[in-house]
ZADO-197320 format. One record per atom (N, C-alpha, C): x negated, z, y negated. Coordinates in steps of 0.1 Angstrom, whole numbers, padded with zeros to 4 digits, always signed. Each point is the difference from the previous one (the first is absolute). Last residue first. Example, Ala and Ser with C-alpha at 12.3 -4.5 7.8 and 13.67 -1.06 7.14 Angstrom:
! ZADO-197320
-0128+0071+0022 -0009+0000-0011 +0008+0008-0011 -0003-0001+0057 +0009+0000-0012 -0009+0000-0012 
***
This chain:
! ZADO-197320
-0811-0069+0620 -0008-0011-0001 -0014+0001-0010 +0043+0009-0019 +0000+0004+0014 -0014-0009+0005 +0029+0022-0053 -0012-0008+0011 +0006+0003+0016 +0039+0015-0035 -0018+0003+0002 -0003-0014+0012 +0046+0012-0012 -0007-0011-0009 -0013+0001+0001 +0027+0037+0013 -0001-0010+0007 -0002-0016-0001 -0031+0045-0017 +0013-0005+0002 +0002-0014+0008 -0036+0040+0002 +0000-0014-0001 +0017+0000+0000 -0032+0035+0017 +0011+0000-0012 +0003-0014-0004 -0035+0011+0024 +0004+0003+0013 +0014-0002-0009 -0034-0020-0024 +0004-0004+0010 +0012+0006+0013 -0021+0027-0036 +0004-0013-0006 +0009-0010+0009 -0027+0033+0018 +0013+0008-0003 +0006-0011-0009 -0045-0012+0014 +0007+0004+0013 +0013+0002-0004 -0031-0001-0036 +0006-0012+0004 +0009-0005+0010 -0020+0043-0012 +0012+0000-0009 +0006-0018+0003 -0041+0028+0019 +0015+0000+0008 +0014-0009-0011 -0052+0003-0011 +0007-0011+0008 +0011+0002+0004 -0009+0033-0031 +0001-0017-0009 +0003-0007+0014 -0007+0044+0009 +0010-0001-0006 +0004-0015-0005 -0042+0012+0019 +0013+0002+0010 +0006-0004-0008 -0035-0018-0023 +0004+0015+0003 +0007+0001+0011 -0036-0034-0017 +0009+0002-0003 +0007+0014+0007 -0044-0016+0003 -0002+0001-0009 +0017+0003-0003 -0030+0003+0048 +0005-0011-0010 +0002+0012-0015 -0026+0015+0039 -0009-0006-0011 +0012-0008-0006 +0003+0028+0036 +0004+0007-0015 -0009-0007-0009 +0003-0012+0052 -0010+0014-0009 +0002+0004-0011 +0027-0032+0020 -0012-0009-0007 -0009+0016-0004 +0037+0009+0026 -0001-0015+0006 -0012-0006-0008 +0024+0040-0016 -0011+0006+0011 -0004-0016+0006 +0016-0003-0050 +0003+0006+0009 -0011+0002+0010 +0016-0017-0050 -0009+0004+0009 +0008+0008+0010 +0005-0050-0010 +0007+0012-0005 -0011+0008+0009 +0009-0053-0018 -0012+0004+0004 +0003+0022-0002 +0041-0035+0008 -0014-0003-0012 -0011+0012+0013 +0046-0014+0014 +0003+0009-0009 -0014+0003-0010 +0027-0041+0027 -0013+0004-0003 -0002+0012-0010 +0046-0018+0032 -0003+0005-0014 -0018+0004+0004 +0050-0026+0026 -0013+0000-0001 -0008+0007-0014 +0053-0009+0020 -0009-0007-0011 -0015+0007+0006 +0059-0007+0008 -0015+0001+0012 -0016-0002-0012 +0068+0008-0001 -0019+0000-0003 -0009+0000+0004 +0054-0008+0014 -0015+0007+0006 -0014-0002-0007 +0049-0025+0012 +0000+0012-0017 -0010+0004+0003 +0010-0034+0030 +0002+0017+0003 +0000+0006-0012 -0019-0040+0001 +0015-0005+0000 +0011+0015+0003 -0049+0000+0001 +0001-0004-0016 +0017-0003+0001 -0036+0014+0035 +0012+0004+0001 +0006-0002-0013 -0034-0033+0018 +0012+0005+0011 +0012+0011-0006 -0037-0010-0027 +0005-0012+0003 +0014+0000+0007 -0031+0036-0004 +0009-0006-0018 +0005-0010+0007 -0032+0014+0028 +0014+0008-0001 +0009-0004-0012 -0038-0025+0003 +0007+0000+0014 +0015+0008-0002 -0031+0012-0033 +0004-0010-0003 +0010-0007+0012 -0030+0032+0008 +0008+0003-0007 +0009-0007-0005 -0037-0011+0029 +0009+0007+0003 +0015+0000-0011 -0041-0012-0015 +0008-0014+0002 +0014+0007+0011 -0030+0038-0017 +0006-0010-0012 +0004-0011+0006 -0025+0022+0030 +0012+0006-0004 +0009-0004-0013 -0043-0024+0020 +0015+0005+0006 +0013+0001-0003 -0041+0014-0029 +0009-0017+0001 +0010+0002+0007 -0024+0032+0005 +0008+0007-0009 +0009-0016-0009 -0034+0006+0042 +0010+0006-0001 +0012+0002-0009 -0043-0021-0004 +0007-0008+0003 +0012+0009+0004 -0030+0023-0023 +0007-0009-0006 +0007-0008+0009 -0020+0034+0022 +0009+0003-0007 +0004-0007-0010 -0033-0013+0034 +0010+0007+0007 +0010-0002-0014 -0040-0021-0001 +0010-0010+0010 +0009+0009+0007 -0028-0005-0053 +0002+0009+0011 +0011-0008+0011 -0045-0003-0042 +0009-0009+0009 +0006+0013+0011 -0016+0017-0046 -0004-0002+0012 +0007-0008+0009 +0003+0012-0055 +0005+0002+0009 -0008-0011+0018 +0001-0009-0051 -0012+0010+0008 +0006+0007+0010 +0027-0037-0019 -0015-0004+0003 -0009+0013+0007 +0044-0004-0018 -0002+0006+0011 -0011-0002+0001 +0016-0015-0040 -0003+0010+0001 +0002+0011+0015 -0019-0053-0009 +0009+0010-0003 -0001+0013+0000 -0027-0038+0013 -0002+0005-0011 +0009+0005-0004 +0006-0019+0038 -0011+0004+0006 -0005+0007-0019 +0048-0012+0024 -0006-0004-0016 -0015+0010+0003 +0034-0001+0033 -0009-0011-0001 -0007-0005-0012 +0026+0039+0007 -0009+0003+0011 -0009-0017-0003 +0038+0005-0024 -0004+0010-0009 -0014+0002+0008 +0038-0023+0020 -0008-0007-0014 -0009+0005-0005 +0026+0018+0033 -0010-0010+0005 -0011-0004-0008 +0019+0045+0001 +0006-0012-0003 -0012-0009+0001 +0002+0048+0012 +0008-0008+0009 -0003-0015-0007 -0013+0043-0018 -0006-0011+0012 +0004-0014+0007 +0018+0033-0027 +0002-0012-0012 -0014-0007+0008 +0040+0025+0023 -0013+0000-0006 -0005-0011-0010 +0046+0029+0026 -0007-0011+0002 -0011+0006-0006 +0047+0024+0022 -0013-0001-0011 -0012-0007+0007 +0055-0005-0001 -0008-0001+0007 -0013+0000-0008 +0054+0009+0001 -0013-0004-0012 -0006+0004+0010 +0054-0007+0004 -0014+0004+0006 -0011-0007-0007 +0059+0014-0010 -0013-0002-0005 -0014+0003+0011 +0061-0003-0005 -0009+0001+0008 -0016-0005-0005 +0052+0011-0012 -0010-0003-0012 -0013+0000+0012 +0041+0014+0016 +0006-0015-0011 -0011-0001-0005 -0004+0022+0048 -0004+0002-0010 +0007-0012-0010 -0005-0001+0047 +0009+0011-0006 -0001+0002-0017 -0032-0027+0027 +0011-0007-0005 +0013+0007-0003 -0046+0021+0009 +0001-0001-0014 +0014-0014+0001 -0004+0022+0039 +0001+0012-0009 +0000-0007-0013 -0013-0030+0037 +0015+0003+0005 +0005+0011-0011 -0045-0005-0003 +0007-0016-0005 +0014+0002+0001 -0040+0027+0015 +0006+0004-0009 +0012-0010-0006 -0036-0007+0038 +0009+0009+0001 +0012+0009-0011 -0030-0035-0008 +0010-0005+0009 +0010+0009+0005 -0037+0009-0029 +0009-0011-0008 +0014-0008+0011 -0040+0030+0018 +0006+0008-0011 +0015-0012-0002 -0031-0021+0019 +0004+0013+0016 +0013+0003-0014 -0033-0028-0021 +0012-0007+0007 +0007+0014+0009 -0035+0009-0028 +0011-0001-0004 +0011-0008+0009 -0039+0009+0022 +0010+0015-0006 +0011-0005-0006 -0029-0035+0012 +0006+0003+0007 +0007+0013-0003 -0030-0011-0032 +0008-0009+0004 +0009+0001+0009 -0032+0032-0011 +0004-0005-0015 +0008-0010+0007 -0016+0024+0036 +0006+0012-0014 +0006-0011-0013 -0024-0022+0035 +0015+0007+0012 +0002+0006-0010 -0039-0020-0019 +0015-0008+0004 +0007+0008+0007 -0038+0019-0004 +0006+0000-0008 +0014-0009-0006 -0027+0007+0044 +0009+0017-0008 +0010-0006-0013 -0026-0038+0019 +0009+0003+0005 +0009+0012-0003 -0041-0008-0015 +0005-0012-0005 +0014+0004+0005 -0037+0026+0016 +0005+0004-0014 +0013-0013-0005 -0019-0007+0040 +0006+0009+0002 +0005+0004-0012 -0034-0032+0001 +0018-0005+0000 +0008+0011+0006 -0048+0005-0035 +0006+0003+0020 +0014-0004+0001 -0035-0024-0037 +0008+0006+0003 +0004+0005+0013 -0032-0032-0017 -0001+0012+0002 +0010+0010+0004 +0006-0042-0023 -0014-0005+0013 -0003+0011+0005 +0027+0005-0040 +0013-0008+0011 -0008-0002+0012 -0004+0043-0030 -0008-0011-0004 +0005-0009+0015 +0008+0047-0009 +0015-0008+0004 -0008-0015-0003 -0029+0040-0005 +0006-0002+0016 +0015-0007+0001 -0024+0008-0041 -0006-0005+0003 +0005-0001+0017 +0017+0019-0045 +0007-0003+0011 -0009-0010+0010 -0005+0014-0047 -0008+0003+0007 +0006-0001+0012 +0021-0010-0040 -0014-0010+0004 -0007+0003+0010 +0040+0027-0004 +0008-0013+0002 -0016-0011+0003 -0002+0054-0001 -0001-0011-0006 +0007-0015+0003 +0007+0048+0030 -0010-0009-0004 +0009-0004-0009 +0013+0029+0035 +0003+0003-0011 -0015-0009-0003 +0017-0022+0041 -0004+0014-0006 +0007+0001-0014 +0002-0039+0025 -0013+0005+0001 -0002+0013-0005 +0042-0022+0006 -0010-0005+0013 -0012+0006-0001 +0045+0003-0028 -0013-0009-0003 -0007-0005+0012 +0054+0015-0002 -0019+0004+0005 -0007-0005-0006 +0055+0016-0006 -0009-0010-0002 -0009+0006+0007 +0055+0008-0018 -0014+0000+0012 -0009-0011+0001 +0042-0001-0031 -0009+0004-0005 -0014+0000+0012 +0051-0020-0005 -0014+0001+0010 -0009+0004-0006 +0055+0009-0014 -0015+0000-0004 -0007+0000+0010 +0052-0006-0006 -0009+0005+0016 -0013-0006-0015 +0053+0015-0013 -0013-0005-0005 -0009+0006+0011 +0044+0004+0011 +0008-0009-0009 -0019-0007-0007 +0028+0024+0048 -0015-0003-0010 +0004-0010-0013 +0036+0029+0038 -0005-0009-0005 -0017-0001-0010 +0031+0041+0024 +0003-0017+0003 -0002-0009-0010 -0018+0050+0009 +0004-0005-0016 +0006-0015+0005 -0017+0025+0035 +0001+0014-0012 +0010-0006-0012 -0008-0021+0044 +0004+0010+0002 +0005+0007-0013 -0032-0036-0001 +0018-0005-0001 +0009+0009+0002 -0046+0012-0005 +0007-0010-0013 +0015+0000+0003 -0026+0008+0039 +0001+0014-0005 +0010-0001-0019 -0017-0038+0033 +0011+0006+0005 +0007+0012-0009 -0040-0021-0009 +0014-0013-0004 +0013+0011+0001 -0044+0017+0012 +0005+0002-0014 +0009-0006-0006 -0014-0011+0044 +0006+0017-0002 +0003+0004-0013 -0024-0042+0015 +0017+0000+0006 +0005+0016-0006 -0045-0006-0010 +0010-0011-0006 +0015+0005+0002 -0031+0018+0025 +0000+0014-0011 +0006-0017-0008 -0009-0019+0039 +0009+0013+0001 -0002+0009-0009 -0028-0035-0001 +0010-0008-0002 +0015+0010+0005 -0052-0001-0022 +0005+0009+0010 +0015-0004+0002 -0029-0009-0039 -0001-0009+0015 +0001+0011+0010 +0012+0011-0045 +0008-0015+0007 -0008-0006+0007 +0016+0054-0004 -0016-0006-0002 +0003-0015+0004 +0029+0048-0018 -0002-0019+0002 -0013-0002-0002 +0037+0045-0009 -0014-0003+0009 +0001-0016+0004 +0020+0026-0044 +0008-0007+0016 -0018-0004+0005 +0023+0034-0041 -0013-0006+0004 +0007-0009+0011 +0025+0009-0045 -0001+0008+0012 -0014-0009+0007 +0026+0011-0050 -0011-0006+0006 +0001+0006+0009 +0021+0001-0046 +0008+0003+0009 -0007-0009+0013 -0020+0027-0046 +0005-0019+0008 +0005+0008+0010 -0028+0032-0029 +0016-0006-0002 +0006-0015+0003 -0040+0025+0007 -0001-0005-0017 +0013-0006-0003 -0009+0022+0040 -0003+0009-0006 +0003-0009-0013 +0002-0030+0033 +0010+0011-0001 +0002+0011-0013 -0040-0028+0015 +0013-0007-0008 +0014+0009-0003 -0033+0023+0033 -0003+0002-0018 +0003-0012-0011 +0013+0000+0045 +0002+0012-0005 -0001+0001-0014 -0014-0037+0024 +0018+0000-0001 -0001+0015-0008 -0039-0009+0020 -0005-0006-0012 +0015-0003-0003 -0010+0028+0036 -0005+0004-0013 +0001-0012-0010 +0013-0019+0040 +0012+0022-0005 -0012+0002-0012 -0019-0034+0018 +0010-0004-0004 +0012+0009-0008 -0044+0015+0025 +0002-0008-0015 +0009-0006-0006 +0002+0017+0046 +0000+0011-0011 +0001-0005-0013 +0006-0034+0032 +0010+0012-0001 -0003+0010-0010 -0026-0048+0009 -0001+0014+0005 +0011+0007-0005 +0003-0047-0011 -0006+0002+0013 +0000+0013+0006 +0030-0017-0037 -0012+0008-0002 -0002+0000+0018 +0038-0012-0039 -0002-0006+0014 -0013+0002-0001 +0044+0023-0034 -0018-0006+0002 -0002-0004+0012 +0042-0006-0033 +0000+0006+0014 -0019-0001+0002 +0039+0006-0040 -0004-0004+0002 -0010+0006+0017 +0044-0010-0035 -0004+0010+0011 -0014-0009+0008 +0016-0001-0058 -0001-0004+0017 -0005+0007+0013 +0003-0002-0052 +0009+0007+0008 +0002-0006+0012 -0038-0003-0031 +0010-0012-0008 +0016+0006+0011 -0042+0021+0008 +0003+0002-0016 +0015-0009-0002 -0021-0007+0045 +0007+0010-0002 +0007+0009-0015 -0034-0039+0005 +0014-0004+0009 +0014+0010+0000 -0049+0007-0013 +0005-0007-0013 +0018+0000+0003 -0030+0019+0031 +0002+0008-0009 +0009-0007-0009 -0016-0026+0032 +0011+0010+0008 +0005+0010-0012 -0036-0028-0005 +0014-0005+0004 +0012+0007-0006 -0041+0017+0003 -0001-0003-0013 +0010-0007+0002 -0012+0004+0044 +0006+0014-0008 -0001-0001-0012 -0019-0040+0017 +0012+0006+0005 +0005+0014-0007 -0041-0011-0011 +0010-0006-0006 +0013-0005+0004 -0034+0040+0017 +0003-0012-0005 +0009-0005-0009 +0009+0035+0037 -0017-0005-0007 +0006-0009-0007 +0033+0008+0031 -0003+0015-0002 -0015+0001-0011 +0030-0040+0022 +0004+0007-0009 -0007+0013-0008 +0003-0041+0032 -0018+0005-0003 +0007+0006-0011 +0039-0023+0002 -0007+0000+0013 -0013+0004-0008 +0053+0003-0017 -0019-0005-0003 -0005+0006+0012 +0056-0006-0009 -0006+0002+0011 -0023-0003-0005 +0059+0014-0030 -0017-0012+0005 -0005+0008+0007 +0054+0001-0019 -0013+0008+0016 -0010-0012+0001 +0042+0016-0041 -0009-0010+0004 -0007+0003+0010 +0042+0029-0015 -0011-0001-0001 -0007-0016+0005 +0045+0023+0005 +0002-0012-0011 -0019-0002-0002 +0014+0039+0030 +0004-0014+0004 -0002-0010-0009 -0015+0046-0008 -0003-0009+0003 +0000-0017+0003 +0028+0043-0008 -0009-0004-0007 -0007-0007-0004 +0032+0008+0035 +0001-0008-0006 -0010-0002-0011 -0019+0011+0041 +0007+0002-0006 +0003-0004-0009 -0021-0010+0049 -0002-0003-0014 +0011+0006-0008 
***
């Protein structure tokens, strides 16, 4: 790392290279941060760092798939080699389970139907990843004086919102993979608030709305840009910010 750099901030977004991870990652890097993409495939990841690059972020790719528990350990390792310490870990990685589909039309996550194979992919990515990730990175973001992890949630997720049978989840299809996944992950999160809250360690959770992306076919309505911005809110959080 050169001195250049050294005084830089190092976030780590996971499902970097699409998305509203890389809307992250872009936002993350405007604000002068070294930012790191975590991309299952290698090429996409180098292409999707590059051309952050090209728009002037200071962006490298790191190969991370979080259920793969040795491309974890490696990106831990490769962090600490390059830059000792994490100061902002983003769980951006996600699955739906069913494709590029509709959220109403997710008809193969219906809870009496469902293949508990799919049930399972997608807990080992939305739940279990973040724990692999969040662990392996822990020893890096307590280096850090300002240590920030945002965890991307849903507005599936919320209980309240799923049992209001006239709400505005209502049209939305009973699902027993990816909403309950994304609960989980929200009372997860909170766990971590709990335990590392005496650490200086932000832990918060963020429903970034309804965004278009490749996960709903391009049917949501808000932009990359809008849901990442709640992610970067959170990843910036003073030390008077939320946790939890």
């Amino acid at each position: 790392m050169s001195e250049q750099t050294a005084h830089r901030k190092v976030a780590l977004v996971t499902g970097a290279n699409k998305g509203i991870g890389r809307g992250a990652a872009e936002q993350l890097a405007a604000l002068g941060m070294t930012v790191l993409v975590g991309a299952r495939d290698p090429q996409r990841g180098a292409q999707a760092a590059a051309e952050l690059r090209a728009a002037g972020g200071d962006v490298h790719a790191v190969t991370l798939d979080v259920t793969d528990p040795a491309t974890v350990r490696e990106a831990a390792r490769q962090i600490e080699e390059r830059f000792g310490r994490l100061d902002v870990l983003v769980n951006n990685a996600g699955i739906s389970g069913s494709g590029q589909v509709s959220p109403e039309d997710a008809h193969d996550q219906v809870p009496s139907t469902v293949d508990l194979d799919m049930v399972r992919a997608v807990l080992e990515t939305n739940v279990l990843g973040v724990i692999s990730v969040t662990n392996a990175m822990l020893p890096l973001l307590r280096r850090s004086p300002a240590p920030r992890i945002v965890n991307v949630s849903s507005h599936a997720a919320s209980l309240a919102l799923n049992s209001d049978l006239d709400g505005p989840l209502a049209a939305l299809l009973p699902s027993a993979a990816y909403t309950p996944s994304k609960s989980a992950l929200t009372a997860l999160t909170v766990q971590y608030a709990k335990e590392l809250r005496k650490d200086g360690i932000l832990v918060n959770a963020a429903a970034p709305g309804f965004v278009d992306t490749d996960s709903n076919n391009h049917t949501g309505f808000l932009t990359i840009a809008q849901g990442a911005a709640v992610l970067v809110r959170l990843a910036t959080l003073g030390a008077d910010g939320p946790t939890g």
